[in-house]
C-alpha positions as CSV (number, residue, x, y, z in Angstrom):
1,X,-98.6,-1.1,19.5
2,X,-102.0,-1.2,18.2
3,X,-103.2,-4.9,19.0
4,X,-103.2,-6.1,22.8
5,X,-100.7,-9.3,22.9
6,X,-100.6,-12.0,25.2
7,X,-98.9,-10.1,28.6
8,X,-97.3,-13.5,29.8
9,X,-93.6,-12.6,30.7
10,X,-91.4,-14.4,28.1
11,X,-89.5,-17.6,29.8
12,X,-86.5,-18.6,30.0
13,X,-87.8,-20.8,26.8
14,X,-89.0,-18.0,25.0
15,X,-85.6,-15.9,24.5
16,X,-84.1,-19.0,23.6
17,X,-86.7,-19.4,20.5
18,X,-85.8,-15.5,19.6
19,X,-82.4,-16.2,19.6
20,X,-83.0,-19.5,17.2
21,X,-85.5,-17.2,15.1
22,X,-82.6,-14.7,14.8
23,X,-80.3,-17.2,13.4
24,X,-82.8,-18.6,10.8
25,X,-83.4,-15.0,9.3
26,X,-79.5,-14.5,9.9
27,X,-78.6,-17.1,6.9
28,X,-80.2,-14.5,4.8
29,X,-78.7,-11.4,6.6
30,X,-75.7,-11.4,8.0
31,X,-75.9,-8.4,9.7
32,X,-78.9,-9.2,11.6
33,X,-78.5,-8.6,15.9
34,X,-78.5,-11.1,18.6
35,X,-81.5,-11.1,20.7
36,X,-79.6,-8.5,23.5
37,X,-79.4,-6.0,20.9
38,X,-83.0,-6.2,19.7
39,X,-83.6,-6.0,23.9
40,X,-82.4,-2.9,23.7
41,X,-84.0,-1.3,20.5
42,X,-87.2,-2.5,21.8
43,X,-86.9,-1.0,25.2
44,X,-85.9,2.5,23.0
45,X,-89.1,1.3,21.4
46,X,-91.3,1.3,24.3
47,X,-89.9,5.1,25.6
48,X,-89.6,6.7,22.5
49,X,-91.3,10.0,22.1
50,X,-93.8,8.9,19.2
51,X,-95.1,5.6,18.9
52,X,-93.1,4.4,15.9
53,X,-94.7,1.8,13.7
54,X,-93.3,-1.8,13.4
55,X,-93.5,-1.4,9.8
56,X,-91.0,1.5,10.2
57,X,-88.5,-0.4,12.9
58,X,-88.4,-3.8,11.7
59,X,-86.3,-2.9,8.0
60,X,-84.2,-1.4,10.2
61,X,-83.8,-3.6,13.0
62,X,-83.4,-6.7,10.7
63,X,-83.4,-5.2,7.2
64,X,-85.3,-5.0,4.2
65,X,-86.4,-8.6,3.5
66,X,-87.4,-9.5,7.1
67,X,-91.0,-10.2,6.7
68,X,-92.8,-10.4,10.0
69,X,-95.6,-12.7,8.4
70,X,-93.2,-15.3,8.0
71,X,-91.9,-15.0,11.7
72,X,-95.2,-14.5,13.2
73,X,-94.1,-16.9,17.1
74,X,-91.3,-13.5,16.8
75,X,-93.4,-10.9,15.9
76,X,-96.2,-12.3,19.3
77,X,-93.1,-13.4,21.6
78,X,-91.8,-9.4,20.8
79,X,-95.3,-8.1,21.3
80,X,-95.4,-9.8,24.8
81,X,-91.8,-8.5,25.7
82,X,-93.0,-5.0,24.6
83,X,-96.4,-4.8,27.2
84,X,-94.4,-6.8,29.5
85,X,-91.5,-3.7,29.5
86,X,-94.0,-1.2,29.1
87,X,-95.9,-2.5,32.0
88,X,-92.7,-2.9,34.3
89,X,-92.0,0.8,33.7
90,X,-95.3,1.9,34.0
91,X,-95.2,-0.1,37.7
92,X,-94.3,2.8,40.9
93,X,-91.1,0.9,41.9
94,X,-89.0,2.3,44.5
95,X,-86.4,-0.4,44.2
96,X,-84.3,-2.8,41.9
97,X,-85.4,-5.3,44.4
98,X,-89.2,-4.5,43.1
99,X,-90.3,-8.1,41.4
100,X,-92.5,-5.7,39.2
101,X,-88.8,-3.8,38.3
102,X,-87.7,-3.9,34.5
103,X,-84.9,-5.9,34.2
104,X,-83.0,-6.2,30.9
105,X,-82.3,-9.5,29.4
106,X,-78.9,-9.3,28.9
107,X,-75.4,-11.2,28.6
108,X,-72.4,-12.0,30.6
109,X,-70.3,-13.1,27.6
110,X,-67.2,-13.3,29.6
111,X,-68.6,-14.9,32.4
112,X,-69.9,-17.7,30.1
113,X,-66.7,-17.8,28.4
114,X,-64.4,-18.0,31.8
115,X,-66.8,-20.6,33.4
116,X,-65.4,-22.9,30.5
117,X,-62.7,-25.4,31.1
118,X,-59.2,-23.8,30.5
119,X,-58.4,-25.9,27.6
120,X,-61.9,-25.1,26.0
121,X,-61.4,-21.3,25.8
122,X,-58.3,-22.0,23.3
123,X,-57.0,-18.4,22.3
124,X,-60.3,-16.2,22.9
125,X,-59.5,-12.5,23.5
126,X,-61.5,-12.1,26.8
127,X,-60.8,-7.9,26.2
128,X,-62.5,-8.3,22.8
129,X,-65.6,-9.7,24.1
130,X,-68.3,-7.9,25.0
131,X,-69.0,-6.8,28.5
132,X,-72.3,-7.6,30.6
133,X,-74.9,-5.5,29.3
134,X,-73.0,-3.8,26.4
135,X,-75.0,-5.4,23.6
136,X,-78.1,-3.9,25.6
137,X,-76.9,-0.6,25.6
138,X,-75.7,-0.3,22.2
139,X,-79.4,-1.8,20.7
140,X,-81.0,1.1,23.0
141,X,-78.9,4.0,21.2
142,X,-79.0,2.7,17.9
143,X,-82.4,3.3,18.0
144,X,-81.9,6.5,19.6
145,X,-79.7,7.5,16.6
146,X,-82.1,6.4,14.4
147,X,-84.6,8.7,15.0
148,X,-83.0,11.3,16.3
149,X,-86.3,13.5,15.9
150,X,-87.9,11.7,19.0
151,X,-85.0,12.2,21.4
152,X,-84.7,16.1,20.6
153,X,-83.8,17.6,24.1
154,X,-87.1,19.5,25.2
155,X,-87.2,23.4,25.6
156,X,-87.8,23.0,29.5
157,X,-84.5,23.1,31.0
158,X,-84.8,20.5,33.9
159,X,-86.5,18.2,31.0
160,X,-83.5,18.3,29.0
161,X,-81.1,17.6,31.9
162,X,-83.4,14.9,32.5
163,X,-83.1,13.4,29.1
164,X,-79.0,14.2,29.3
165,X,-78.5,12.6,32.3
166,X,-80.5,9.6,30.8
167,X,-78.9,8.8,28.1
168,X,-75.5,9.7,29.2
169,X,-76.4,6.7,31.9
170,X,-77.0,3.9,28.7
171,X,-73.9,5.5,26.7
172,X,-71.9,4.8,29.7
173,X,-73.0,1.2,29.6
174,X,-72.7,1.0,26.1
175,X,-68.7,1.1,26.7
176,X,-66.4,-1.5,28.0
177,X,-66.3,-2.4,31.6
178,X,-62.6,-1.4,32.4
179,X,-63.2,-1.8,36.2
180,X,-61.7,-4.6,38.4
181,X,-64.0,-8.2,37.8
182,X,-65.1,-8.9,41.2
183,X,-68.2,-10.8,40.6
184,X,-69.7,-13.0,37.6
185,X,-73.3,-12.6,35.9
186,X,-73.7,-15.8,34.6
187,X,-73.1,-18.2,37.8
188,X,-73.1,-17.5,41.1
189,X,-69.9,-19.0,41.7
190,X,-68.3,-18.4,38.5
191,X,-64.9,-16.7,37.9
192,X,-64.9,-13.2,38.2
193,X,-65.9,-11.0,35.2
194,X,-68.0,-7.9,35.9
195,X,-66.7,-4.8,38.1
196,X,-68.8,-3.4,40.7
197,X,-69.0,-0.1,38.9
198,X,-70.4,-2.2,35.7
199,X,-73.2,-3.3,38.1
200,X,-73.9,0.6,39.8
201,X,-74.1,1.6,36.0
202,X,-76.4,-1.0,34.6
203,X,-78.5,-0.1,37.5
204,X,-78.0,3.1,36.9
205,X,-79.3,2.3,33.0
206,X,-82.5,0.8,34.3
207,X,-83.4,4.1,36.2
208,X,-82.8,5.8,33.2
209,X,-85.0,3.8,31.3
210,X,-87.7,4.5,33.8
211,X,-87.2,8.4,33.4
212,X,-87.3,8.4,29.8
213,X,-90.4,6.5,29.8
214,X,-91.7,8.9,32.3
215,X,-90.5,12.0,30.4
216,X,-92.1,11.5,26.7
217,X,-95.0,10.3,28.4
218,X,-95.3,13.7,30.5
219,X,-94.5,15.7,27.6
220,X,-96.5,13.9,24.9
221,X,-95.9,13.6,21.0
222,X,-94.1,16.5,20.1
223,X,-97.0,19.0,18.5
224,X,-96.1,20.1,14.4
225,X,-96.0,23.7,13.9
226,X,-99.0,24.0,11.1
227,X,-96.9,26.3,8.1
228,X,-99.4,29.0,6.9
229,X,-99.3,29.7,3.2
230,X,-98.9,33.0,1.5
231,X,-102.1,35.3,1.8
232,X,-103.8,35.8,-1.6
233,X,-104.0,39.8,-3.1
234,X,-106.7,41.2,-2.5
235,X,-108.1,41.1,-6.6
236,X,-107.0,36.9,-6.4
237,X,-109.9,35.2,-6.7
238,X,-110.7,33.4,-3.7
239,X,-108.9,30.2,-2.4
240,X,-112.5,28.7,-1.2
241,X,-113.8,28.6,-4.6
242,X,-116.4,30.4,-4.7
243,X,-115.6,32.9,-7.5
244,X,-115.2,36.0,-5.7
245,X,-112.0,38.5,-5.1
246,X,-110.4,37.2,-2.0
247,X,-111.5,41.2,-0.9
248,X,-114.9,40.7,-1.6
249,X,-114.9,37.2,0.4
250,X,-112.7,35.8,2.9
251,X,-110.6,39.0,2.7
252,X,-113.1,41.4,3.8
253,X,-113.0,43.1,7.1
């Protein structure tokens, strides 16, 4: 990110207005995410190895006719979400409990669902819904499998376990949450709906995200080995033009 955005944290407000963006550029794409999903591309954004160019993740984020000029309160509301992430995981916590700790902004779909009046659920398949955090986790790896070039496992062993251990932590919250429900996300006295291993993994996911940031930024862009052509013989004229055998210039000595 090039230009320096407003660094006001995004509101409760604000990821309400993503989520209506969304479904305006949704009635001409389909296949365009909910906001949790583009939470977790964008925080795959923020750690990735090179610093990829919003021209090369929006198409495929939300596809080839999204047009950022024409969502430009998105494009700033992202922009702020970015340095606000960015900042949170550039913060020394120590703890979750850290009010400068990254915290995803993410769903409890079935919590929402089960705090509903009976009759009002009708036949919704509570195992087909997505658990807390899922949608998070499965924005963050897309993006990983996008460009799989940035997430390349380092040559320095304890590196690459680092990365491993990482992104094994987000693909483990990227599946369901088959554990017992003994709390809900989305009220405090809601019915149950997330297991308490859901919530040691989406912690564990927010470490993670922490160490990958940490790693690429360690490391740096990864350096291009420099391909060296084939030597001219030694009665070629020479490559630097100046008329001469490449023996009798550059290829003396």
């Amino acid at each position: 990110m090039n230009a320096s955005p407003d660094t006001t944290p995004l509101t409760a407000d604000d990821f309400d207005a993503q989520d209506a963006e969304l479904d305006l550029i949704r009635e001409g794409d389909d296949e365009v995410p909910q906001w949790e999903f583009c939470e977790g591309f964008l925080a795959a954004m923020v750690c990735s190895r090179r610093a990829i160019a919003p021209e090369e993740y929006w198409p495929v984020l939300l596809g080839d006719t999204f047009n950022p000029v024409q969502h430009m309160e998105f494009v700033w509301r992202w922009r702020r979400r970015w340095a606000e992430i960015a900042s949170a995981l550039d913060a020394p916590v120590e703890t979750l409990d850290d009010d400068r700790t990254f915290q995803p902004e993410v769903l409890d779909t079935r919590g929402a669902v089960l705090a509903l009046p009976e009759a009002e659920r009708g036949d919704t398949d509570m195992a087909g819904l997505p658990a807390f955090a899922q949608v998070w986790a499965l924005g963050f790896m897309y993006a990983v499998e996008t460009w799989p070039d940035e997430w390349t496992p380092p040559r320095d062993a304890d590196a690459a376990q680092m990365l491993d251990h990482a992104l094994g932590c987000i693909v483990a919250l990227a599946g369901d949450d088959t554990g017992k429900p003994s709390v809900s996300m989305f009220a405090e006295d809601g019915p149950p709906s997330v297991s308490d291993q859901r919530l040691d993994d989406f912690g564990a996911a927010i470490w993670a995200v922490y160490d990958l940031r940490q790693l690429w930024k360690s490391l740096g862009p990864k350096v291009q080995s420099v391909r060296k052509g084939p030597e001219p013989g030694r009665n070629d004229l020479c490559p630097c033009g100046s008329g001469k055998k490449y023996k009798k210039c550059h290829g003396a000595g």
